[in-house]
TIVEX-194249 format. One record per residue (C-alpha): residue number from 1; residue in one letter; y, x, z. Coordinates in Angstrom, 2 decimals, decimal comma. Layout:
<nodes>
NODE   i aa       y       x       z
NODE NUM  a       Y       X       Z
...
</nodes>
This chain:
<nodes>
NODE   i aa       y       x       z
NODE   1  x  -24,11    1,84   18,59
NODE   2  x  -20,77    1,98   19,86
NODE   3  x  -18,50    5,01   21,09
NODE   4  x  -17,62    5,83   25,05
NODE   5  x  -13,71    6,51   25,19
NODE   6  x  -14,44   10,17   26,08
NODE   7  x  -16,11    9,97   22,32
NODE   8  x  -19,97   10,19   23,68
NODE   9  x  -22,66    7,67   22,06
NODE  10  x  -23,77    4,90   23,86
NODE  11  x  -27,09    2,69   23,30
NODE  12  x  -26,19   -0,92   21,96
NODE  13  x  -26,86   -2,01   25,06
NODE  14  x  -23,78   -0,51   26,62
NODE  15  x  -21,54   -2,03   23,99
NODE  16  x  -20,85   -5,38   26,19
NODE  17  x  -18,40   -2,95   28,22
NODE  18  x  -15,08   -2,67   27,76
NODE  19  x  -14,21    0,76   26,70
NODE  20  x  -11,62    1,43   29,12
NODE  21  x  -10,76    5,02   29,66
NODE  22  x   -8,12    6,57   26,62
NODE  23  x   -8,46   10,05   24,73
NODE  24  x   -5,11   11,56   24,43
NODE  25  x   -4,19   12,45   20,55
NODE  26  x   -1,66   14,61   19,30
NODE  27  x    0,02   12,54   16,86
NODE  28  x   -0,53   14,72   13,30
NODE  29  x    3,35   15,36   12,32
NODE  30  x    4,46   18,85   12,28
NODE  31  x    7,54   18,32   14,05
NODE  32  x    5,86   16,25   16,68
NODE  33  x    4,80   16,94   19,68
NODE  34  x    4,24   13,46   21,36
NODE  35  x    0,92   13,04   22,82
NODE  36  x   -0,57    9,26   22,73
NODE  37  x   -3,40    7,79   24,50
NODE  38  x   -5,63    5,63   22,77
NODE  39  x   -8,31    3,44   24,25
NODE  40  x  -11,22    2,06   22,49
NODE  41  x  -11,59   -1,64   23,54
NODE  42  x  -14,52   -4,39   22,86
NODE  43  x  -12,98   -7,46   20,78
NODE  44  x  -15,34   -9,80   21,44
NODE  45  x  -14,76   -9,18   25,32
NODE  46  x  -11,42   -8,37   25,66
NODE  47  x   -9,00  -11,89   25,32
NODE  48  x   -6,40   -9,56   24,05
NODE  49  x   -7,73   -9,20   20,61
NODE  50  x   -8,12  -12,83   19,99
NODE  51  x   -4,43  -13,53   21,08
NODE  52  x   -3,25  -10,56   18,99
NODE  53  x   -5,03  -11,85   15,58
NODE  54  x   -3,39  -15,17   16,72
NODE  55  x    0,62  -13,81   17,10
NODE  56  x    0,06  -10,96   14,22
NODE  57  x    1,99  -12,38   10,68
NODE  58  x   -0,79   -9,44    9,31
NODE  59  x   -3,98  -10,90   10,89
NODE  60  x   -6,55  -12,62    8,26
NODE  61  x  -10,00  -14,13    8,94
NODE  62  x  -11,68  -10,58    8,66
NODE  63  x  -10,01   -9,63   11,69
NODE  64  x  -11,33  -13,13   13,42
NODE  65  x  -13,46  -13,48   16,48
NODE  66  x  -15,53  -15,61   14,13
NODE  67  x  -15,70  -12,73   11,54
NODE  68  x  -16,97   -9,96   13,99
NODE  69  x  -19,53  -12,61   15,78
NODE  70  x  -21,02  -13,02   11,81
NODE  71  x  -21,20   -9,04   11,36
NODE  72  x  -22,87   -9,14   14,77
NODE  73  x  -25,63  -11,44   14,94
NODE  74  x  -26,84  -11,18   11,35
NODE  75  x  -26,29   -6,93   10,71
NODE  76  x  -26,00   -5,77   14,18
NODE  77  x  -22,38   -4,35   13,60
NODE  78  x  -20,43   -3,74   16,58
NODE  79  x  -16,73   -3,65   16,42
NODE  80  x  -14,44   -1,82   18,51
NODE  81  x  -10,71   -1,83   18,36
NODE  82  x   -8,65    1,66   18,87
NODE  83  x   -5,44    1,02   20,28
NODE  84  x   -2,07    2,88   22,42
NODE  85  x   -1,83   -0,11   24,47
NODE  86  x   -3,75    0,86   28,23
NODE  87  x   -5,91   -1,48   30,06
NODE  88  x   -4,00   -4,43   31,11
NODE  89  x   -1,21   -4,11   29,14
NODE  90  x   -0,24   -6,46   26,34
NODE  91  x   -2,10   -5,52   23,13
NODE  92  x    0,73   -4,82   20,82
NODE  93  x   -1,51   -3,13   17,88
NODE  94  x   -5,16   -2,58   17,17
NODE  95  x   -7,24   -0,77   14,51
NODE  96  x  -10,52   -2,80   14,34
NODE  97  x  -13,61   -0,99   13,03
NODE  98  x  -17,29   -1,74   13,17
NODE  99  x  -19,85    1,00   13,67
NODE 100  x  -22,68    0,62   11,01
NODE 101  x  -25,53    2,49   11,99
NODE 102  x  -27,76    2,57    9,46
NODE 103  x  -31,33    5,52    8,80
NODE 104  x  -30,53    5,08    5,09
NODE 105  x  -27,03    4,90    4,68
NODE 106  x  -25,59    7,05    7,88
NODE 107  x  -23,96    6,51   11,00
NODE 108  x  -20,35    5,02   10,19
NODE 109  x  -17,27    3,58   11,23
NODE 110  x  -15,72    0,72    8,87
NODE 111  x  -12,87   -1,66    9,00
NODE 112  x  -14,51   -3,88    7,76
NODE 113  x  -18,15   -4,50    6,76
NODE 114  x  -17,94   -6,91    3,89
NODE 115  x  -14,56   -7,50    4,34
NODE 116  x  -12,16   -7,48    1,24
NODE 117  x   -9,45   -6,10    3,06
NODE 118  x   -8,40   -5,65    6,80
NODE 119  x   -4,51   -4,45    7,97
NODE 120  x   -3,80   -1,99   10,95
NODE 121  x   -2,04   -4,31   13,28
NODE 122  x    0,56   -2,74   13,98
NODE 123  x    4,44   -1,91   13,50
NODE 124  x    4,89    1,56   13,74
NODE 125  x    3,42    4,39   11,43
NODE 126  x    3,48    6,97   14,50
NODE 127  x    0,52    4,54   16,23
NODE 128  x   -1,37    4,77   13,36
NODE 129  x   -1,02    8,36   12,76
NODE 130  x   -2,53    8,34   16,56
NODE 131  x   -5,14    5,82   16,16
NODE 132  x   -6,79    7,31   12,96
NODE 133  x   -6,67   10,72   14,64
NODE 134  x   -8,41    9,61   17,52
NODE 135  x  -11,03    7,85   14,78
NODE 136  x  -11,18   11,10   12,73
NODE 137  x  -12,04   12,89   15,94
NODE 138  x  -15,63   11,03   15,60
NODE 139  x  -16,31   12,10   12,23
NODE 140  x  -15,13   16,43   13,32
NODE 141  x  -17,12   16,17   15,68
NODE 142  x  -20,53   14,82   14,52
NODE 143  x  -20,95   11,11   15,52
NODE 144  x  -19,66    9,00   12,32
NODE 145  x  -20,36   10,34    8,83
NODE 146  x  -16,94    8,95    7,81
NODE 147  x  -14,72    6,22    8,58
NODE 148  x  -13,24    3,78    6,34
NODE 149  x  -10,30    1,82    6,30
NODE 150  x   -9,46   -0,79    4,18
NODE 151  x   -5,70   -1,93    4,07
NODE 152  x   -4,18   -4,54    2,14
NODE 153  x    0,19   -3,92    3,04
NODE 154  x   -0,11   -0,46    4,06
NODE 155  x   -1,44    3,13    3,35
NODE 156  x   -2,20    5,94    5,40
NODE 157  x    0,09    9,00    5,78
NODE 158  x   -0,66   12,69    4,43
NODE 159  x   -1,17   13,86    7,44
NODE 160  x   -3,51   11,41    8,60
NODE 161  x   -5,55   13,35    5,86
NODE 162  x   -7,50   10,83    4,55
NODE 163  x   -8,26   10,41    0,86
NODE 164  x   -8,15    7,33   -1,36
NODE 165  x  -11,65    6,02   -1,87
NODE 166  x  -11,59    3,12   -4,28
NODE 167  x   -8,53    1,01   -6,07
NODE 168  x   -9,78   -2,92   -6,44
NODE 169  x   -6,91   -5,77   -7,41
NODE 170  x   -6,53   -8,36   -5,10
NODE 171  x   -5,02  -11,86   -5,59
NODE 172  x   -3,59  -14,72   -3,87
NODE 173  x   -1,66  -17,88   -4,79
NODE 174  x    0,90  -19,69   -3,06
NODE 175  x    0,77  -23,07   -2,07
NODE 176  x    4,28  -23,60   -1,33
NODE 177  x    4,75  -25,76   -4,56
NODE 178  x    4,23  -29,76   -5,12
NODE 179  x    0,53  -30,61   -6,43
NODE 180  x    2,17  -31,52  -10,01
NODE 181  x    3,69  -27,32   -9,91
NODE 182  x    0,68  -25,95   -9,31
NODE 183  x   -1,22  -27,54  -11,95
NODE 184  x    1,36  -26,91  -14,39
NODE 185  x    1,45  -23,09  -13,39
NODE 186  x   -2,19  -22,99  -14,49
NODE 187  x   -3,59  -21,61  -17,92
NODE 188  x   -3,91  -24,93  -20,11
NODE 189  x   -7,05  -23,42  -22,10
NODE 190  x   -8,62  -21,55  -19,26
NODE 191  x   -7,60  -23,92  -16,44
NODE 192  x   -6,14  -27,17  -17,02
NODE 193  x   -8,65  -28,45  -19,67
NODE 194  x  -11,83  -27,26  -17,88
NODE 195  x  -10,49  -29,63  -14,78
NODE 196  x   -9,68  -32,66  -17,85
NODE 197  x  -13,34  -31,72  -19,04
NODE 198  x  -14,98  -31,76  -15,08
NODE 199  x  -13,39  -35,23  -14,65
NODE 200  x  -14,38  -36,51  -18,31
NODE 201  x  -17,88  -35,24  -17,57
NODE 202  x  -18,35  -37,23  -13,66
NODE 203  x  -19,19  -34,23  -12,31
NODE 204  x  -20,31  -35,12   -8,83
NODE 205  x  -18,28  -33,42   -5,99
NODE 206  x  -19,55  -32,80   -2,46
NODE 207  x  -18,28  -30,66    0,63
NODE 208  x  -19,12  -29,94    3,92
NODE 209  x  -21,99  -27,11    5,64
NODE 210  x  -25,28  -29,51    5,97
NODE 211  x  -28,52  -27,93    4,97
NODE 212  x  -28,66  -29,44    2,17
NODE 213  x  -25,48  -28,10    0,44
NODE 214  x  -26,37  -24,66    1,91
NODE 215  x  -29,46  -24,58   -0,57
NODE 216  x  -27,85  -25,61   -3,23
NODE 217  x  -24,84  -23,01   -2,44
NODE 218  x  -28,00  -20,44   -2,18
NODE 219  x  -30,10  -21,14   -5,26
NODE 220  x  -26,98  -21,07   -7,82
NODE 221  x  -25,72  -18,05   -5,58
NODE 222  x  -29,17  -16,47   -6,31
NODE 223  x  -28,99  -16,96  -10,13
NODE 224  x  -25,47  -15,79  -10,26
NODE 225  x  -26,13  -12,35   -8,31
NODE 226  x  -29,77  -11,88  -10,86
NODE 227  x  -26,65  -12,50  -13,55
NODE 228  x  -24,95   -9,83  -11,86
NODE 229  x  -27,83   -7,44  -11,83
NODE 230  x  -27,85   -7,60   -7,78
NODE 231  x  -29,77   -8,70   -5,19
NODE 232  x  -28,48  -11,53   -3,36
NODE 233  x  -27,05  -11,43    0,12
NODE 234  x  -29,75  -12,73    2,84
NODE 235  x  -29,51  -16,63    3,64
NODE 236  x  -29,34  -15,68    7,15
NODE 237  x  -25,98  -14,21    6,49
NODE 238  x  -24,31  -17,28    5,28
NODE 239  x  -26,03  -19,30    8,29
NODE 240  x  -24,54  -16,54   10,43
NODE 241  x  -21,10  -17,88    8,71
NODE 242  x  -21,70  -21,31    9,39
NODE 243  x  -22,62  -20,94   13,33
NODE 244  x  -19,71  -18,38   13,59
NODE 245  x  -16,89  -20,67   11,82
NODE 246  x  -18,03  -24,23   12,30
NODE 247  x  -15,36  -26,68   10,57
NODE 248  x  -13,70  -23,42    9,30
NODE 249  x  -16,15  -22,81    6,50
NODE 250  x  -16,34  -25,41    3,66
NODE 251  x  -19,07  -25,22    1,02
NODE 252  x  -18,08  -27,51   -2,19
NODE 253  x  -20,84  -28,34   -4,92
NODE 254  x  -20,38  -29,66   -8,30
NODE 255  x  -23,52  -31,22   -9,80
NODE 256  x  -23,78  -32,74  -12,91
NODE 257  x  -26,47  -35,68  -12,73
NODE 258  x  -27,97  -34,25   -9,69
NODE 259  x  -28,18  -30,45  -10,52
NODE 260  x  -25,99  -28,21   -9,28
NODE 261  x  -24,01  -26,68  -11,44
NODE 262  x  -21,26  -24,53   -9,49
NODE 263  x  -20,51  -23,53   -5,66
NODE 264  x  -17,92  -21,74   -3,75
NODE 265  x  -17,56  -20,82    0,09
NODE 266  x  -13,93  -21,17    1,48
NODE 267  x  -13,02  -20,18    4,96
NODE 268  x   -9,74  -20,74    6,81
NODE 269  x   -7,46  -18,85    9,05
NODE 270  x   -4,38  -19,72   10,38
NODE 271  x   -2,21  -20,96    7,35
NODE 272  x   -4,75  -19,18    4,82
NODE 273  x   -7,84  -20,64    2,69
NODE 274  x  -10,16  -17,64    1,56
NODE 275  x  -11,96  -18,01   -1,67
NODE 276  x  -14,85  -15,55   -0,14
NODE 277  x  -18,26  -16,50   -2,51
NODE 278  x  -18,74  -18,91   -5,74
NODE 279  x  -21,85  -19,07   -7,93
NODE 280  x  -22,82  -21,09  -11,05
NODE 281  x  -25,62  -21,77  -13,55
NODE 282  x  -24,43  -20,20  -16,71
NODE 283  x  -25,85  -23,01  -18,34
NODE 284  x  -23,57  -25,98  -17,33
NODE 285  x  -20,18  -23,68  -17,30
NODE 286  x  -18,83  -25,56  -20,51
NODE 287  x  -18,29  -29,00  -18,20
NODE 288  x  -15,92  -27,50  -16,35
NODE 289  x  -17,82  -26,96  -12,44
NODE 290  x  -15,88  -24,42  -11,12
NODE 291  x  -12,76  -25,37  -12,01
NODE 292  x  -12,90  -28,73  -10,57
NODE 293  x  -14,15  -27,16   -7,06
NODE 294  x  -11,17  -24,37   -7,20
NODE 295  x   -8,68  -27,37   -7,87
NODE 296  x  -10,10  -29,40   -5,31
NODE 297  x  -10,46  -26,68   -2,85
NODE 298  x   -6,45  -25,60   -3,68
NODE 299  x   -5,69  -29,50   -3,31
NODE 300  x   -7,16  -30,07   -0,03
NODE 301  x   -6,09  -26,98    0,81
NODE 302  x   -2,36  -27,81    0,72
NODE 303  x   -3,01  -31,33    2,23
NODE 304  x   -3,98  -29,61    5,71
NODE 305  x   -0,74  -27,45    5,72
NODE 306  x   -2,12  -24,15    4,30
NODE 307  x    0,07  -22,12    2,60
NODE 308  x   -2,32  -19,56    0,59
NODE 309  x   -5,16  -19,57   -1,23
NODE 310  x   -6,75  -15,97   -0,35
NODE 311  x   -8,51  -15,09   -3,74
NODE 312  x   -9,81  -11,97   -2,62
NODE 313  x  -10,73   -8,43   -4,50
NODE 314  x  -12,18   -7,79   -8,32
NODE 315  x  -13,33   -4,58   -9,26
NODE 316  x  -10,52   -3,07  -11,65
NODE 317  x  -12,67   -2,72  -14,53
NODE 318  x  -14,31   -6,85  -14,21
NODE 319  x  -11,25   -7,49  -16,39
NODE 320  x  -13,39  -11,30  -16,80
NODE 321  x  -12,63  -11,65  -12,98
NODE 322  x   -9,49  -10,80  -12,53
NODE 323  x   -8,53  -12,89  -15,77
NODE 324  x   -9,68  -16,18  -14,25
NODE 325  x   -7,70  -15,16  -11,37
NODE 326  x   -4,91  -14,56  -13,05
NODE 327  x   -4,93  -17,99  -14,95
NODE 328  x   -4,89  -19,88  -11,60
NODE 329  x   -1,07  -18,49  -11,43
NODE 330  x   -2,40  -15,96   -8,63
NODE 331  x   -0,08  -12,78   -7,63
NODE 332  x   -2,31   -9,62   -8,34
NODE 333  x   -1,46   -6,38   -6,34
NODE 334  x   -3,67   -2,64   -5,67
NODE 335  x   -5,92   -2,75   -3,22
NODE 336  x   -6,97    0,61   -1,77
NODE 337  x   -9,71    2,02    0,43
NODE 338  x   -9,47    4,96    2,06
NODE 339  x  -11,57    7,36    3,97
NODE 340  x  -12,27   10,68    5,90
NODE 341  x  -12,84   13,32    4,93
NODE 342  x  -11,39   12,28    1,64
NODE 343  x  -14,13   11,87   -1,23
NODE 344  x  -14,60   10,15   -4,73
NODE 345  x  -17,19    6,69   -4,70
NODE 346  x  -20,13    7,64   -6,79
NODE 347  x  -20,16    4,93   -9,69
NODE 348  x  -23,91    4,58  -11,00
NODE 349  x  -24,03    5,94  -14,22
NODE 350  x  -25,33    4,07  -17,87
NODE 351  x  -29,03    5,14  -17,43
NODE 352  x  -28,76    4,07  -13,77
NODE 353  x  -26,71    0,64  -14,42
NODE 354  x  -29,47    0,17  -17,47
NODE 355  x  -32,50    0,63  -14,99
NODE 356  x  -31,24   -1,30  -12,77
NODE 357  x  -30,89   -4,61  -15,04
NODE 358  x  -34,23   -3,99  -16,07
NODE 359  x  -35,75   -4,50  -12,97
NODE 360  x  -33,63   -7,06  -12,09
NODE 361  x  -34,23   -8,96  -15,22
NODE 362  x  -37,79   -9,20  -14,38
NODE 363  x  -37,81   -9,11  -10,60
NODE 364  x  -38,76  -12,52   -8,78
NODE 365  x  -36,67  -14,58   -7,24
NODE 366  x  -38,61  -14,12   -3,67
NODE 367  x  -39,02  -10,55   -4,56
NODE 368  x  -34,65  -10,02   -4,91
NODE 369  x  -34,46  -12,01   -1,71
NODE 370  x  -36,68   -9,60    0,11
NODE 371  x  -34,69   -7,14   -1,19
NODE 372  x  -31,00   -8,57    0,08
NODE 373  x  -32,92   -8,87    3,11
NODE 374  x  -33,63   -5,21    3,46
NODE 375  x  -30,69   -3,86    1,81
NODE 376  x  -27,49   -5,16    2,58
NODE 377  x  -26,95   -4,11    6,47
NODE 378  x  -27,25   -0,72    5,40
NODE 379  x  -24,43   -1,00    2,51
NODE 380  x  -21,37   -2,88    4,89
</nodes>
């Protein structure tokens, strides 16, 4: 579903149009009294979004034609971008959400489904004020449960009213440094010696997006997420990813005589590699397997120019994860979520986390597929 500009529903068949027409807001600051349109435009239609992520120093690959065409053909999310520019004009700033419409979850607005983090483009806090107004007006008035907004260099304003949702840490290395720098900057127990150990052990080392590694990226991702005590996302997601990016996305594979042993999916943006899924067998970790692919991945990675190694978010409290983060020399900051009307993220509780593993434990493999399957569009 996706919203008219004069804030009725439309069918997803509408949502091909442009949304053209703008609501005028009330920007929400006592001592204002400025009154801003804001339009609600398609990204995948309008050109002006894709030249905006391209000139924005905020953009990142969730705000990526690619990225929305993924969310599109595999969950059936429709973005929309809520902006002060009119029709015609230069796009100077854009809030891009996706409605997720889902009978078990509720009808939503979300910047962004599956996305670690996704910036307000845009300079000046008054436009935001005016843009999540205008969003807000959606959720007062029946059509969105809430909306969600997930920034990574900014926060919303009190009077913007919305309320923090979640705190994660995210992390991200610089490339900026000779090969030799880097390596040094990384934990010697944790790091260095695990990439000694991969290259003492012959660990085979492949890249590309062929079938082939996709199923290998998929089994060990399947194992890792039963590890996890989650289902694992559908397989038509990540072949969503690799019709969407093309030469963008990189699978890498270790494999120790022939098995598998680790995996990680990078995609690239501008001057940015993101570190977006990895997977292992817990049973070959001791050679080293996913240290070799993050060194190779940061090597190759500064060869073509890049100049950060997106590491993504860790939940606060998987102090394992945001440890091996940490010992790649990565910069950790907050990450916060925020939505409206302000509320608290229900965390499952022992007996529920307990259950949970149990079934998990004993589920299947086809039977936690099926389950992905069903699940995740209604979670984005």
């Amino acid at each position: 579903m996706t919203m008219s500009n004069d804030g009725g529903s439309r069918s997803a068949g509408g949502a091909a149009a442009t949304l053209a027409r703008g609501l005028r807001v009330p920007i929400p600051r006592e001592a204002a009294c400025t009154i801003v349109a804001v339009h609600e435009i398609d990204p995948l239609r309008d050109e002006r979004w894709a030249s905006l992520v391209e000139s924005h120093p905020r953009a990142s690959v969730f705000h990526s034609i690619n990225w929305l065409k993924a969310l599109r053909s595999v969950y059936g999310y429709e973005p929309v971008v809520m902006t002060t520019c009119p029709p015609g004009a230069l796009l100077t700033n854009g809030l891009i959400f996706c409605w997720v419409n889902s009978w078990l979850t509720g009808r939503r607005l979300v910047s962004l489904p599956f996305s670690d983090h996704c910036d307000p483009l845009m300079d000046r806090a008054e436009a935001l004020d005016a843009i999540l107004a205008h969003a807000q007006r959606h959720v007062d008035d029946k059509r969105s449960k809430y909306i969600e907004i997930r920034p990574l260099s900014c926060q919303p304003s009190s009077h913007t009213k919305l309320g923090k949702l979640l705190t994660y840490r995210f992390h991200h290395l610089d490339l900026g440094r000779s090969e030799q720098e880097l390596f040094r900057s990384f934990h010697k127990d944790c790091v260095q010696r695990k990439i000694r150990r991969a290259e003492r052990e012959k660990l085979q080392y492949e890249l590309g997006t062929s079938e082939d590694l996709l199923q290998k990226f998929y089994r060990l991702q399947v194992m890792t997420r039963r590890r996890q005590y989650l289902p694992p996302q559908p397989l038509a997601w990540f072949r969503g990813l690799i019709a969407a990016f093309g030469p963008d996305l990189t699978i890498r594979v270790a494999s120790k005589d022939g098995s598998p042993v680790a995996a990680i999916l990078t995609l690239s943006h501008k001057k940015n590699m993101v570190y977006k899924y990895g997977c292992s067998d817990a049973a070959f970790n001791k050679f080293g397997g996913m240290a070799l692919l993050f060194w190779e991945a940061i090597r190759e990675a500064r060869d073509k120019g890049f100049e950060e190694l997106d590491l993504g978010r860790s939940d606060i409290d998987n102090l394992g994860l945001v440890a091996f983060k940490e010992h790649w020399g990565a910069t950790a900051t907050d990450l916060n979520y925020w939505a409206y009307p302000g509320r608290s993220a229900k965390r499952p509780t022992s007996w529920e986390k307990n259950l949970v593993a149990r079934v998990v434990s004993v589920a299947p493999d086809f039977a936690l597929k099926v389950v992905g399957k069903l699940l995740y569009r209604h979670i984005g």
